[in-house]
PDB file of the backbone (N, CA, C, O) and the ligand in Angstrom, with CONECT records:
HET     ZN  A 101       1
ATOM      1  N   UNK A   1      94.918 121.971 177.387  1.00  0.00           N
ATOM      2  CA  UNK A   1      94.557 123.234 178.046  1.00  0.00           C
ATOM      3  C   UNK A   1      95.415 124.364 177.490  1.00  0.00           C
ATOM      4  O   UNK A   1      96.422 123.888 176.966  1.00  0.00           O
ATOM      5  N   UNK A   2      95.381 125.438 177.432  1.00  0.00           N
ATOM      6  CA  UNK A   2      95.101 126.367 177.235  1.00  0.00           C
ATOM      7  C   UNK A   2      94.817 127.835 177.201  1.00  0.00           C
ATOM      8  O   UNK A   2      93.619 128.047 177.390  1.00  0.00           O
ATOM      9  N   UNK A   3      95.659 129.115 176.988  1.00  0.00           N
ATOM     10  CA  UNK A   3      94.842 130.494 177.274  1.00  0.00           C
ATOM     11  C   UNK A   3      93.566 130.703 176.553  1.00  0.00           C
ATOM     12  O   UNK A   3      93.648 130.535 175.336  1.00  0.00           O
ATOM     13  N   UNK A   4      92.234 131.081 177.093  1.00  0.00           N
ATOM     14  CA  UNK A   4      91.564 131.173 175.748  1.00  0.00           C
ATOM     15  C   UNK A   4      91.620 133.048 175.464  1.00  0.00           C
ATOM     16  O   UNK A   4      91.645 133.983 176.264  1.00  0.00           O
ATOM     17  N   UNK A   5      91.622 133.012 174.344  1.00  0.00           N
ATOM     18  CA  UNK A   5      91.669 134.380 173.684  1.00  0.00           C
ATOM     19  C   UNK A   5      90.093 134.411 172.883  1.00  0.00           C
ATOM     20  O   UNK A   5      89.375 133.638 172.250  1.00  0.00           O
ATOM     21  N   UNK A   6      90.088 135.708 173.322  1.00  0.00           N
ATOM     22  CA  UNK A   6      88.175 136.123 172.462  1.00  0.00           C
ATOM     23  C   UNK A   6      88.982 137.443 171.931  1.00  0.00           C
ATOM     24  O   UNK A   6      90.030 137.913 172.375  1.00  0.00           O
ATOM     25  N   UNK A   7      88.204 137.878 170.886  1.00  0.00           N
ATOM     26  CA  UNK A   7      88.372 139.220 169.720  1.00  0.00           C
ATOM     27  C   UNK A   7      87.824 140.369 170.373  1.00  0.00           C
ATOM     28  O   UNK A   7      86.841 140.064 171.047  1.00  0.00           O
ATOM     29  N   UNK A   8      88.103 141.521 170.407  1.00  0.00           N
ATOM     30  CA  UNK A   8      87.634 142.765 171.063  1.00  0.00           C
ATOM     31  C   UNK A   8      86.670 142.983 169.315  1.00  0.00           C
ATOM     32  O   UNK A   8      87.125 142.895 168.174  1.00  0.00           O
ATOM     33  N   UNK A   9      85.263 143.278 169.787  1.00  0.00           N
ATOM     34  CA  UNK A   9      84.762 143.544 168.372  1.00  0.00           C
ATOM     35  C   UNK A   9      84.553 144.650 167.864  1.00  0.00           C
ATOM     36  O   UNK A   9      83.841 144.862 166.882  1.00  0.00           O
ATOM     37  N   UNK A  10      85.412 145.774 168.760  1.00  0.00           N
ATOM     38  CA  UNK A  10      85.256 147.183 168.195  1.00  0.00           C
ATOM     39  C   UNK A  10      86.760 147.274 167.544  1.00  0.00           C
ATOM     40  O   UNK A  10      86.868 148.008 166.562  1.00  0.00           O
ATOM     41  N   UNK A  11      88.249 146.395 168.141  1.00  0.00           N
ATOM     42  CA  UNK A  11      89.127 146.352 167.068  1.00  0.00           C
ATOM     43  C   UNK A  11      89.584 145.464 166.488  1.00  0.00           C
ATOM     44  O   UNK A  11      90.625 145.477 165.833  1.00  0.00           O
ATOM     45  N   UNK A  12      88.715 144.411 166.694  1.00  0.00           N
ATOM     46  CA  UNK A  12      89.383 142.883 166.011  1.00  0.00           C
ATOM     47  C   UNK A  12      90.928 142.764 166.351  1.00  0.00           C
ATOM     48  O   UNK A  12      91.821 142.372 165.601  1.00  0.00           O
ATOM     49  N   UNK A  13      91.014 143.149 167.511  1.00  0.00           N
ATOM     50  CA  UNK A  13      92.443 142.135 167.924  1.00  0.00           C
ATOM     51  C   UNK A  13      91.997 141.523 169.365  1.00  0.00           C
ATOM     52  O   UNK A  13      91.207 141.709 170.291  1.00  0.00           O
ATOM     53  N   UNK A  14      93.092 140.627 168.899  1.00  0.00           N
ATOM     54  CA  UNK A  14      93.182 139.345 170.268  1.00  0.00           C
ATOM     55  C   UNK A  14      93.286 139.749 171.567  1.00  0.00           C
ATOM     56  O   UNK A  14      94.237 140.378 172.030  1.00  0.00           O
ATOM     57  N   UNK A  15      92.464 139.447 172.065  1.00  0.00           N
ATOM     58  CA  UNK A  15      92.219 139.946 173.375  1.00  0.00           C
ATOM     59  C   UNK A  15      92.228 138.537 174.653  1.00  0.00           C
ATOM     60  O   UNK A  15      91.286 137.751 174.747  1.00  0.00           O
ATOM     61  N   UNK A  16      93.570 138.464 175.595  1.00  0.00           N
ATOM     62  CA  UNK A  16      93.517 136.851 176.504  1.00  0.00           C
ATOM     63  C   UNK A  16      92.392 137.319 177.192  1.00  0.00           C
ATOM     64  O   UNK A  16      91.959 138.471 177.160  1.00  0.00           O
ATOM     65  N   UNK A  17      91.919 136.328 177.843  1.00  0.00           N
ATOM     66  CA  UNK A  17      90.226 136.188 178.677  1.00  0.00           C
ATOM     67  C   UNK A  17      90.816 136.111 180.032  1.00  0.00           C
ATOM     68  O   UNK A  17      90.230 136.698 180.942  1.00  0.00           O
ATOM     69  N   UNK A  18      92.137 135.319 180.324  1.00  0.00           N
ATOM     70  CA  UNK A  18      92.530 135.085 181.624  1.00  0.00           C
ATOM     71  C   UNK A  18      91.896 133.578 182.152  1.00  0.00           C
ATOM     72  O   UNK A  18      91.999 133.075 183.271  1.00  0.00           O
ATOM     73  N   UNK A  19      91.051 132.933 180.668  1.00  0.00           N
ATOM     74  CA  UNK A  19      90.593 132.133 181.385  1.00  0.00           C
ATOM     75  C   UNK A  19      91.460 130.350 180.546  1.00  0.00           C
ATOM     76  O   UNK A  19      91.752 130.327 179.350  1.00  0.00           O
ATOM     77  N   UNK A  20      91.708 129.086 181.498  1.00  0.00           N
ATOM     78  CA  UNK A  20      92.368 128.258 181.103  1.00  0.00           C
ATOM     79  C   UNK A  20      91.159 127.282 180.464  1.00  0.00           C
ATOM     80  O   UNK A  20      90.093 126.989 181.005  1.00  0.00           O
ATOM     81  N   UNK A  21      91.626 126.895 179.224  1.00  0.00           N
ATOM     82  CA  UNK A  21      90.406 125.784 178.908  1.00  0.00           C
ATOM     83  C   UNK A  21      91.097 124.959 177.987  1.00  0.00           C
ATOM     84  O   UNK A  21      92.297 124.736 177.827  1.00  0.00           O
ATOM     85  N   UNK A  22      89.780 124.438 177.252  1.00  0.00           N
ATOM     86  CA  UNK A  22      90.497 123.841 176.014  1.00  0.00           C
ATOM     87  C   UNK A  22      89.447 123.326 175.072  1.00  0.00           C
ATOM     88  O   UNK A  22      88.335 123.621 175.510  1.00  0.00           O
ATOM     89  N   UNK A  23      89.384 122.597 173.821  1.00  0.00           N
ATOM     90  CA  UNK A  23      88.547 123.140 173.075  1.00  0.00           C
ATOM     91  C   UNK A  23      87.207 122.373 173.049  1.00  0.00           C
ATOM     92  O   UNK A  23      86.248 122.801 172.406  1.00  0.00           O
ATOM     93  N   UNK A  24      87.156 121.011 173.899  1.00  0.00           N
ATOM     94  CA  UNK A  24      86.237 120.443 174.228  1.00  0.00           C
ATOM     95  C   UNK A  24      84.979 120.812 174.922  1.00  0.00           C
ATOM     96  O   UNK A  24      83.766 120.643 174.798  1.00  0.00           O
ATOM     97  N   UNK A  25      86.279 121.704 176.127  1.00  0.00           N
ATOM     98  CA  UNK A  25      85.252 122.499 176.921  1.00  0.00           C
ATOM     99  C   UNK A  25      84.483 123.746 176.507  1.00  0.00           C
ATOM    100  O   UNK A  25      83.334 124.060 176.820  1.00  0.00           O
ATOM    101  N   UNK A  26      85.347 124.383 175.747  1.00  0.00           N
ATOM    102  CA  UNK A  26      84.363 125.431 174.766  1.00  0.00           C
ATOM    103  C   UNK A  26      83.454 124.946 173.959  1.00  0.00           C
ATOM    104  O   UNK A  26      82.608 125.786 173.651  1.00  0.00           O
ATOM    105  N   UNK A  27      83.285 123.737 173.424  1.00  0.00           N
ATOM    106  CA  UNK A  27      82.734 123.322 172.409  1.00  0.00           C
ATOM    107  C   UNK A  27      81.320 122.633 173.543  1.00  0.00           C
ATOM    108  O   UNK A  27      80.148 122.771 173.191  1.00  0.00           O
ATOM    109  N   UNK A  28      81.612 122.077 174.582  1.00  0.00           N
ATOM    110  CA  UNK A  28      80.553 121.739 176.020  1.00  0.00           C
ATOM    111  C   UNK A  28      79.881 123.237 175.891  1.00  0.00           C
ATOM    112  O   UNK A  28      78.789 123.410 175.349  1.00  0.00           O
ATOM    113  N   UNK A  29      80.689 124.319 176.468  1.00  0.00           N
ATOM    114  CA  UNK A  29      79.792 125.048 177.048  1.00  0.00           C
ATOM    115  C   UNK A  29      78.576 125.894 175.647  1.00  0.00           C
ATOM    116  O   UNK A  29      77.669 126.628 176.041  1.00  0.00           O
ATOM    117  N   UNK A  30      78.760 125.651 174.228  1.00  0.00           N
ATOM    118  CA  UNK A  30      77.646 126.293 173.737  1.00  0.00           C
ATOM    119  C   UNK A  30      78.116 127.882 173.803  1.00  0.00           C
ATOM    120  O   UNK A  30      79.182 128.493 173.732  1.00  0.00           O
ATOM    121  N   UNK A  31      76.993 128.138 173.945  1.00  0.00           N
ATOM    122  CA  UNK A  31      76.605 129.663 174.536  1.00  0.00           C
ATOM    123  C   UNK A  31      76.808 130.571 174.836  1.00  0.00           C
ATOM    124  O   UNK A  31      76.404 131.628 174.350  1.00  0.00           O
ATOM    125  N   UNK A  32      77.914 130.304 176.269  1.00  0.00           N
ATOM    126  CA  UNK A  32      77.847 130.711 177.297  1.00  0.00           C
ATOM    127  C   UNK A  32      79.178 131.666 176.848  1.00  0.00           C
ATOM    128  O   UNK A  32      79.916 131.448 175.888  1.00  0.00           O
ATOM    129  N   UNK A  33      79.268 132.740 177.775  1.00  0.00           N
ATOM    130  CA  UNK A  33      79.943 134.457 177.391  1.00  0.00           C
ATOM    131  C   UNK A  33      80.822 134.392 178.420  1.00  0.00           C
ATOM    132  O   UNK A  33      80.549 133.829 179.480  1.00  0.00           O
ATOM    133  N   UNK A  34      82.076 135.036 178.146  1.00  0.00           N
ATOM    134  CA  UNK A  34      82.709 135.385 178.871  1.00  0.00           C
ATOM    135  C   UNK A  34      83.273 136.971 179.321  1.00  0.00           C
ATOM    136  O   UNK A  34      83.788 137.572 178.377  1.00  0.00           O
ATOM    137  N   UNK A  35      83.242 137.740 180.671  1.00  0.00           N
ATOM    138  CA  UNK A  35      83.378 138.950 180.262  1.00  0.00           C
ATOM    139  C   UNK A  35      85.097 139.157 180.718  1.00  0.00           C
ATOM    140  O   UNK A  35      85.792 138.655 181.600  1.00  0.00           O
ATOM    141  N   UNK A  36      85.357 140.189 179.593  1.00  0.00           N
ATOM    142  CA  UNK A  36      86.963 140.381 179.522  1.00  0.00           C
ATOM    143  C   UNK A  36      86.723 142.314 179.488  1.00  0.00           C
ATOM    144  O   UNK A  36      85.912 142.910 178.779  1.00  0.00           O
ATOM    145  N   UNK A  37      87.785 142.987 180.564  1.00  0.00           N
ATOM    146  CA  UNK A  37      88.241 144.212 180.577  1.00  0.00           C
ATOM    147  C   UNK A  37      88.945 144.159 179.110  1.00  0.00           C
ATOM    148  O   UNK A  37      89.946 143.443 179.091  1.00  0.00           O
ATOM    149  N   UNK A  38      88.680 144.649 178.146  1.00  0.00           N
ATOM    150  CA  UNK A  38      89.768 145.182 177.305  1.00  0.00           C
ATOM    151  C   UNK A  38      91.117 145.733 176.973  1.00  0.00           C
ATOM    152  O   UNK A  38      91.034 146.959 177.038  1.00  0.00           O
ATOM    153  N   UNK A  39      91.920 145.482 176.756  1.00  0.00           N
ATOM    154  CA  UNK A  39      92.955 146.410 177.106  1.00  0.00           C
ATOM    155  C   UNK A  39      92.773 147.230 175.744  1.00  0.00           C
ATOM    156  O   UNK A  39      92.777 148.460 175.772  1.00  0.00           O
ATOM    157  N   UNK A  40      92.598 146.448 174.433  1.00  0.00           N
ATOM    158  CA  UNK A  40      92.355 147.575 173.218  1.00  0.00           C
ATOM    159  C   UNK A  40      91.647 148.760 173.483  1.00  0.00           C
ATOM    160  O   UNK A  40      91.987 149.934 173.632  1.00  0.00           O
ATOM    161  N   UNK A  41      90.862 148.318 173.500  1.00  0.00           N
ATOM    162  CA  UNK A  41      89.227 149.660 173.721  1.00  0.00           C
ATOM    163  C   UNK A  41      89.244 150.256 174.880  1.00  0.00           C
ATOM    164  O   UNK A  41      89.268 151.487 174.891  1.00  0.00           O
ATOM    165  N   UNK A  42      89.236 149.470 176.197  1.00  0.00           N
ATOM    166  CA  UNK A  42      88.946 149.905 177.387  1.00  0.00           C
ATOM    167  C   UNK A  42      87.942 149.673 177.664  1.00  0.00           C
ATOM    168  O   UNK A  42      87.717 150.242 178.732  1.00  0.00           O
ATOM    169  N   UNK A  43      86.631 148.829 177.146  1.00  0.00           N
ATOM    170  CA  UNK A  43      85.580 148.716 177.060  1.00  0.00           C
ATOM    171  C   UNK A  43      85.174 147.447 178.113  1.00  0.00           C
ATOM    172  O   UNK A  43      86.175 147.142 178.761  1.00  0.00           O
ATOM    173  N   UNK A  44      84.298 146.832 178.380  1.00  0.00           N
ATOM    174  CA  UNK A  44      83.741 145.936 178.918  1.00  0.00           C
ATOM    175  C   UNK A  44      83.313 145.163 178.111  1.00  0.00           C
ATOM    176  O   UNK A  44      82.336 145.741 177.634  1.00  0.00           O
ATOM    177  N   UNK A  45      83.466 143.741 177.411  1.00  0.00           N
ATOM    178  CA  UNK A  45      83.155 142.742 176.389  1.00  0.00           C
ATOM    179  C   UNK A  45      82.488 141.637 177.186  1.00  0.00           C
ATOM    180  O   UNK A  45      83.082 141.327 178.219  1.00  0.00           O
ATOM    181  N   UNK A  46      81.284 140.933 176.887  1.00  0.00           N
ATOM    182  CA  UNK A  46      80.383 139.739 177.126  1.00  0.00           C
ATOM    183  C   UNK A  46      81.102 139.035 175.689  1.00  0.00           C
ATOM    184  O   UNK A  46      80.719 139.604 174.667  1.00  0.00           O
ATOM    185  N   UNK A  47      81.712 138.320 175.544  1.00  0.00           N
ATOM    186  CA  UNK A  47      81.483 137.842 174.399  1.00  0.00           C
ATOM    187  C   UNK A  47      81.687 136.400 174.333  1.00  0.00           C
ATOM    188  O   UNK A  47      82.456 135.854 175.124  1.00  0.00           O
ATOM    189  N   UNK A  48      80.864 135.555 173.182  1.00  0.00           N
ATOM    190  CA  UNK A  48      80.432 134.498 173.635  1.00  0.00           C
ATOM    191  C   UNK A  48      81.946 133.366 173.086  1.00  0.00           C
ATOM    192  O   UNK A  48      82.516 133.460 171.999  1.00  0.00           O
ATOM    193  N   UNK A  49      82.308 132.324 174.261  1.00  0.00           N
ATOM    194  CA  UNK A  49      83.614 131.488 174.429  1.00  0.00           C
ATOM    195  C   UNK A  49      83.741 130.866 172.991  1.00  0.00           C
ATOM    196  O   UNK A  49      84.865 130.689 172.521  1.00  0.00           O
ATOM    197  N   UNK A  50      82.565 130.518 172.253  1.00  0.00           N
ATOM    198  CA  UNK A  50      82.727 129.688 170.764  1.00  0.00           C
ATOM    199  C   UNK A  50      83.423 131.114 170.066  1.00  0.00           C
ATOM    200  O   UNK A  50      83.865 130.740 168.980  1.00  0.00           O
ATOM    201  N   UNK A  51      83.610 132.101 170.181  1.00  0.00           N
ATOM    202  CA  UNK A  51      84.029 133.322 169.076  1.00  0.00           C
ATOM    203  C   UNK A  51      85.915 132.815 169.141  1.00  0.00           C
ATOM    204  O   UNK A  51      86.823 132.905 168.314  1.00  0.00           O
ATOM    205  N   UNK A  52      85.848 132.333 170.418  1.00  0.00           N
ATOM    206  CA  UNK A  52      87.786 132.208 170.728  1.00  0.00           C
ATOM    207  C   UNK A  52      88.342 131.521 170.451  1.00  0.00           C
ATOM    208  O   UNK A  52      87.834 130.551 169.889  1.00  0.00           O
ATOM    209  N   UNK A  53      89.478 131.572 170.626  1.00  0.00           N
ATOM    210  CA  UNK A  53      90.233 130.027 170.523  1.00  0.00           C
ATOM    211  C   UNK A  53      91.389 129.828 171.671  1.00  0.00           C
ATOM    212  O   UNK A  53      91.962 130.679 172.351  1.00  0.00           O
ATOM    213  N   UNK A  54      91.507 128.614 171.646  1.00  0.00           N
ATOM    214  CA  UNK A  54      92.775 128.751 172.353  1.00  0.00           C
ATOM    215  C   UNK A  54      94.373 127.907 171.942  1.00  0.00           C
ATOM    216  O   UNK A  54      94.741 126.836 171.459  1.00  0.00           O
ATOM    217  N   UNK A  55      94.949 129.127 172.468  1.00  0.00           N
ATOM    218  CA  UNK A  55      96.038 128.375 171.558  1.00  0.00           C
ATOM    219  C   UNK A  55      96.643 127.400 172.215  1.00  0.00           C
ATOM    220  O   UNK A  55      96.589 127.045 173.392  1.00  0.00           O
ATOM    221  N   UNK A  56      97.412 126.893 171.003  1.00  0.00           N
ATOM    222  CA  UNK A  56      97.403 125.217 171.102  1.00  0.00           C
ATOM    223  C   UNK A  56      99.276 124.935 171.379  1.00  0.00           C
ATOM    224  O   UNK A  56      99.887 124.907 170.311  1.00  0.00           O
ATOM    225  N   UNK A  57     100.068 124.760 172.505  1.00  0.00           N
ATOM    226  CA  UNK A  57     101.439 124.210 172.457  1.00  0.00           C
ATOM    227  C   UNK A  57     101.517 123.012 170.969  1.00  0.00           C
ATOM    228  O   UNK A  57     102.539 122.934 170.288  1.00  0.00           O
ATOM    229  N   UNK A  58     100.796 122.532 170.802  1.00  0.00           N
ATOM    230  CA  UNK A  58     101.158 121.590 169.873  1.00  0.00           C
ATOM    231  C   UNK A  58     101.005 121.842 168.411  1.00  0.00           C
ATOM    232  O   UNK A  58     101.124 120.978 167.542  1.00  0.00           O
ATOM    233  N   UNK A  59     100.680 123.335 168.182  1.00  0.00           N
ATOM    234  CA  UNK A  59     100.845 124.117 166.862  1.00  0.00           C
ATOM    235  C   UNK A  59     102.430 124.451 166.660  1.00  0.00           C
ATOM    236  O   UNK A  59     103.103 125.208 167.360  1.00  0.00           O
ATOM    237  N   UNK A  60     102.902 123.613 165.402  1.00  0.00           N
ATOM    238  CA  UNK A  60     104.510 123.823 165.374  1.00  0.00           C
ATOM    239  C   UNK A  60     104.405 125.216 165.586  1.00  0.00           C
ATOM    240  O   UNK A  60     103.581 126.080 165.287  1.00  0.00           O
ATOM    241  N   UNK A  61     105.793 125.170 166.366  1.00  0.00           N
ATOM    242  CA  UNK A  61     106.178 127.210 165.710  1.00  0.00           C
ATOM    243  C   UNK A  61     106.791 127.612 164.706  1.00  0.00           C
ATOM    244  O   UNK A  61     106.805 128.777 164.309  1.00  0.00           O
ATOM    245  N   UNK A  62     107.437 126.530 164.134  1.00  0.00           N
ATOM    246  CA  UNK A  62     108.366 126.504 163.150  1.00  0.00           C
ATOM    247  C   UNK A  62     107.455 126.070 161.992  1.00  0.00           C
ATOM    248  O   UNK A  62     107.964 126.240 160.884  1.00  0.00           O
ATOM    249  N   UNK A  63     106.086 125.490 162.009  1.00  0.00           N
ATOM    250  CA  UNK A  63     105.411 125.329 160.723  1.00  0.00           C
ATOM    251  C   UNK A  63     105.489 126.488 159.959  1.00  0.00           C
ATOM    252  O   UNK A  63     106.210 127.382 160.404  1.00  0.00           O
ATOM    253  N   UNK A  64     104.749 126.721 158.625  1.00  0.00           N
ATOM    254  CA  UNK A  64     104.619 127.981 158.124  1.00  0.00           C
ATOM    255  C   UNK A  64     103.947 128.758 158.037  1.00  0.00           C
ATOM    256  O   UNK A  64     102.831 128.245 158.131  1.00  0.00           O
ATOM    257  N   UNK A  65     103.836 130.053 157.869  1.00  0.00           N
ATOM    258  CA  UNK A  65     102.720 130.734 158.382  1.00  0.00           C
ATOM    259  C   UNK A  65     101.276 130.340 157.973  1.00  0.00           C
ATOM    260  O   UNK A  65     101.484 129.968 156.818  1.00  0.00           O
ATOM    261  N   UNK A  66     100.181 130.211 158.144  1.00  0.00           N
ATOM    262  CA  UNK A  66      99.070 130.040 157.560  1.00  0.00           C
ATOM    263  C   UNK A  66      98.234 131.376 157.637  1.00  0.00           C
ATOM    264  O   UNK A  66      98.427 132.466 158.176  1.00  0.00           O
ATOM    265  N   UNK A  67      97.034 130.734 156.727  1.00  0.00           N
ATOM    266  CA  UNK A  67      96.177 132.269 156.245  1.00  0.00           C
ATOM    267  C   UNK A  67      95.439 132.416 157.630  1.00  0.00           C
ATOM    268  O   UNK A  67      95.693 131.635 158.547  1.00  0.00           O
ATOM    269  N   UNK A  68      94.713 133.221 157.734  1.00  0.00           N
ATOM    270  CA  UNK A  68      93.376 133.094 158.848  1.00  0.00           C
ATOM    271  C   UNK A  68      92.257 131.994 158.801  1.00  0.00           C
ATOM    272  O   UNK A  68      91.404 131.691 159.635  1.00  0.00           O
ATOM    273  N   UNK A  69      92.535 131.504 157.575  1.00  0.00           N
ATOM    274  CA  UNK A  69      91.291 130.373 157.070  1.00  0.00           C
ATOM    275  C   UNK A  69      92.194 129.230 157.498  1.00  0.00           C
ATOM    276  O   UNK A  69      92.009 128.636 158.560  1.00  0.00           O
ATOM    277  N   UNK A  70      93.209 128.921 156.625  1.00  0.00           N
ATOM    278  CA  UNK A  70      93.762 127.712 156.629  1.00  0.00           C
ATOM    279  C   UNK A  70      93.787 127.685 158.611  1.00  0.00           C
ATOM    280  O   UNK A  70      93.246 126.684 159.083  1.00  0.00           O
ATOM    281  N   UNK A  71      94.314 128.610 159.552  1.00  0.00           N
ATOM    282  CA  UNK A  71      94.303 128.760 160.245  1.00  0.00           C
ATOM    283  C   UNK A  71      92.997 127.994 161.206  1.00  0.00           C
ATOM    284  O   UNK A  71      93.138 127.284 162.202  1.00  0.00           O
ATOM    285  N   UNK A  72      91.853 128.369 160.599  1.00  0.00           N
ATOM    286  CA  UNK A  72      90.812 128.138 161.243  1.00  0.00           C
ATOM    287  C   UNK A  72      90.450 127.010 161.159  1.00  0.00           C
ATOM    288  O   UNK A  72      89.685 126.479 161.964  1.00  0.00           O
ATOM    289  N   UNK A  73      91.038 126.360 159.983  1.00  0.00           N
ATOM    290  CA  UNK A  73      90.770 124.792 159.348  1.00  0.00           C
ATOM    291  C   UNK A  73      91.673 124.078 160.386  1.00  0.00           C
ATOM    292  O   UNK A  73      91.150 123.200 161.072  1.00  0.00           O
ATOM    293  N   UNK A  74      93.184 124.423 160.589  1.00  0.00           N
ATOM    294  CA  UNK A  74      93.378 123.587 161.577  1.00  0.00           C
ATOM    295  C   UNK A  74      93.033 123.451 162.842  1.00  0.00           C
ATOM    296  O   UNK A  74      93.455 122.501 163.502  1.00  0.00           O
ATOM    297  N   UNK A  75      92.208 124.392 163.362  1.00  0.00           N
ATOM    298  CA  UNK A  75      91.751 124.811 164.777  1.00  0.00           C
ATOM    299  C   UNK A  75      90.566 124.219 165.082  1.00  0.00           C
ATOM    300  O   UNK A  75      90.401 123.754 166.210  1.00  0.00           O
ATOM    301  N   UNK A  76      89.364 124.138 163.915  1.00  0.00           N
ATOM    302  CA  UNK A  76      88.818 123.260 163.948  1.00  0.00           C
ATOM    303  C   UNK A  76      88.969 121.580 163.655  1.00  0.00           C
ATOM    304  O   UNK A  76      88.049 120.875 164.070  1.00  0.00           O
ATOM    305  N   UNK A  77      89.807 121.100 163.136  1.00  0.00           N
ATOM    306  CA  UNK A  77      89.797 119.535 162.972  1.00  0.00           C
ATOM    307  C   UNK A  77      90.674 119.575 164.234  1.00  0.00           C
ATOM    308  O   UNK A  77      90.924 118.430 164.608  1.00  0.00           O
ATOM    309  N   UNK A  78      91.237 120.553 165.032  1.00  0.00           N
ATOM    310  CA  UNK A  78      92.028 120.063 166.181  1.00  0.00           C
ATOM    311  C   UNK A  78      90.833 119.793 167.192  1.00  0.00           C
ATOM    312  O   UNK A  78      90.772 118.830 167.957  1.00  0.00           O
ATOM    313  N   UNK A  79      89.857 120.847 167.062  1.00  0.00           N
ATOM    314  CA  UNK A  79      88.679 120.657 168.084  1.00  0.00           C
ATOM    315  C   UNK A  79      87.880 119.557 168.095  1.00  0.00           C
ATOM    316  O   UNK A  79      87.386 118.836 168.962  1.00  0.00           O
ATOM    317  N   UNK A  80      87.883 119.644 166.360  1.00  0.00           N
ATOM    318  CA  UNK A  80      86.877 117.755 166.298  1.00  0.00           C
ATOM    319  C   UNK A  80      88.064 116.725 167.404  1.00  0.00           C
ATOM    320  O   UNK A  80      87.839 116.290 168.534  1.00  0.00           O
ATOM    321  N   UNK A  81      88.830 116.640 166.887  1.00  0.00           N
ATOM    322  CA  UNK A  81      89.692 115.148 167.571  1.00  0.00           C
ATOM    323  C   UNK A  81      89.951 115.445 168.682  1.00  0.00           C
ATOM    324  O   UNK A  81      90.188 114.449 169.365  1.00  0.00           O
ATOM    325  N   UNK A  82      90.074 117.087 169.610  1.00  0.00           N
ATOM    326  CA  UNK A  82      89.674 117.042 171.242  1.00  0.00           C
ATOM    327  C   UNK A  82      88.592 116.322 171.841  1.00  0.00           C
ATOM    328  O   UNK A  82      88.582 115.632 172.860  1.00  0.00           O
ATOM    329  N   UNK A  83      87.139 116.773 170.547  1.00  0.00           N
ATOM    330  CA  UNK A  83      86.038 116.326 171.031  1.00  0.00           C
ATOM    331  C   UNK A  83      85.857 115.030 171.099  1.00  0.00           C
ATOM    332  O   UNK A  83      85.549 114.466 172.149  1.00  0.00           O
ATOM    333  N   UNK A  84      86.052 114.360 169.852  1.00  0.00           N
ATOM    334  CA  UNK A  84      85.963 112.760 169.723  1.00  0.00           C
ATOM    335  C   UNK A  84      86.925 112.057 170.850  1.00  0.00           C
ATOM    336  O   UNK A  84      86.569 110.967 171.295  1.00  0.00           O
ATOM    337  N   UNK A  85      88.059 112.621 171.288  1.00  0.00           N
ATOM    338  CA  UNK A  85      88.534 112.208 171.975  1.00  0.00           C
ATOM    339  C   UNK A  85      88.045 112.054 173.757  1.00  0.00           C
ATOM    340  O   UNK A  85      88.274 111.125 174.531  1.00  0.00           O
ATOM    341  N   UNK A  86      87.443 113.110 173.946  1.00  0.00           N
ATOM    342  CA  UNK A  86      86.703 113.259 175.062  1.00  0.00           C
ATOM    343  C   UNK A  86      84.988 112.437 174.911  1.00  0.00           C
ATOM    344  O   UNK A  86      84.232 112.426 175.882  1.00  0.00           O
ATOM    345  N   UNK A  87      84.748 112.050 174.085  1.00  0.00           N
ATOM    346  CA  UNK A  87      83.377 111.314 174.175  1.00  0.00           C
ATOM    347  C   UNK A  87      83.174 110.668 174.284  1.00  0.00           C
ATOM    348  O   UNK A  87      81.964 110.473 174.391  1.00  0.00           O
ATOM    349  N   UNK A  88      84.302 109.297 174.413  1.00  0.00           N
ATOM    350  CA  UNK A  88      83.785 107.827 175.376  1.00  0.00           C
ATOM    351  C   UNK A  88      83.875 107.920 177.116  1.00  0.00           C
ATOM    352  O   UNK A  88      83.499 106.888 177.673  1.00  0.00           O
ATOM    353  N   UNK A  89      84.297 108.954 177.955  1.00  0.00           N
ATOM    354  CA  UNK A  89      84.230 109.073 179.493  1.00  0.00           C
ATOM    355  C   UNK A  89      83.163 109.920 179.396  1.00  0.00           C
ATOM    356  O   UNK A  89      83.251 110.583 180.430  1.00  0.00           O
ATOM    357  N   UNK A  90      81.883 110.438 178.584  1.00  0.00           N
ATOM    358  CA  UNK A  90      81.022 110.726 178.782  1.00  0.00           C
ATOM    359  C   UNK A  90      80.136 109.564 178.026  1.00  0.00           C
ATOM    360  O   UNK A  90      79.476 110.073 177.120  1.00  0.00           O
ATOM    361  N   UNK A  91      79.980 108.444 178.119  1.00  0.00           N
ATOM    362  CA  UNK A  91      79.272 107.819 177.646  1.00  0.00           C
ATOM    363  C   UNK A  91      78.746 107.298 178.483  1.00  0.00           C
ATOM    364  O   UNK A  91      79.416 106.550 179.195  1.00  0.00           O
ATOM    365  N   UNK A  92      77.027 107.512 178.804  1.00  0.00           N
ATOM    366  CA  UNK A  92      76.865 106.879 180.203  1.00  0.00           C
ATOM    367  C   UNK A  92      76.476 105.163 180.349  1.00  0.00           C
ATOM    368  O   UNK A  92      76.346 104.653 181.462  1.00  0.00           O
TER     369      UNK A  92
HETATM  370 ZN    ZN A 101      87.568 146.045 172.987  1.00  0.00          ZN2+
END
């Protein structure tokens, strides 16, 4: 679990949602939007929970910096092995 953070898309910065998850459950819900007050813009954002991420305690802090890609590469194989990990207590 998790803060999840979504992108404000008028300034592309990180914007927290306020909401706790983690990446299984984003990856469950599909679709589905979350709305966040802005603090960048001031604006009102729908934006959909797959755009976010959430960050992870178990990302060293002390690793080294990574790009936005390499970044995304580990965020996703972290999400695969949340998911795989969560898919035998849904096995009916
Ligand atoms: Zn915004």
């Amino acid at each position: 679990m998790g803060p999840l953070t979504v992108f404000c898309p008028n300034s592309r910065r990180p914007v927290a949602s306020g909401i706790e998850t983690d990446w299984a459950t984003i990856l469950r819900l599909g679709r589905a939007t979350v709305r966040v007050v802005c603090p960048e813009c001031g604006e009102n954002h729908d934006l959909p929970i797959s755009d976010g991420y959430v960050a992870r305690m178990e990302i060293d802090p002390d690793a080294p910096v990574l790009s936005p890609s390499q970044r995304l590469e580990r965020l996703f194989s972290l999400a695969q092995s949340a998911l795989r990990r969560s898919l035998p207590s849904h096995r009916m």
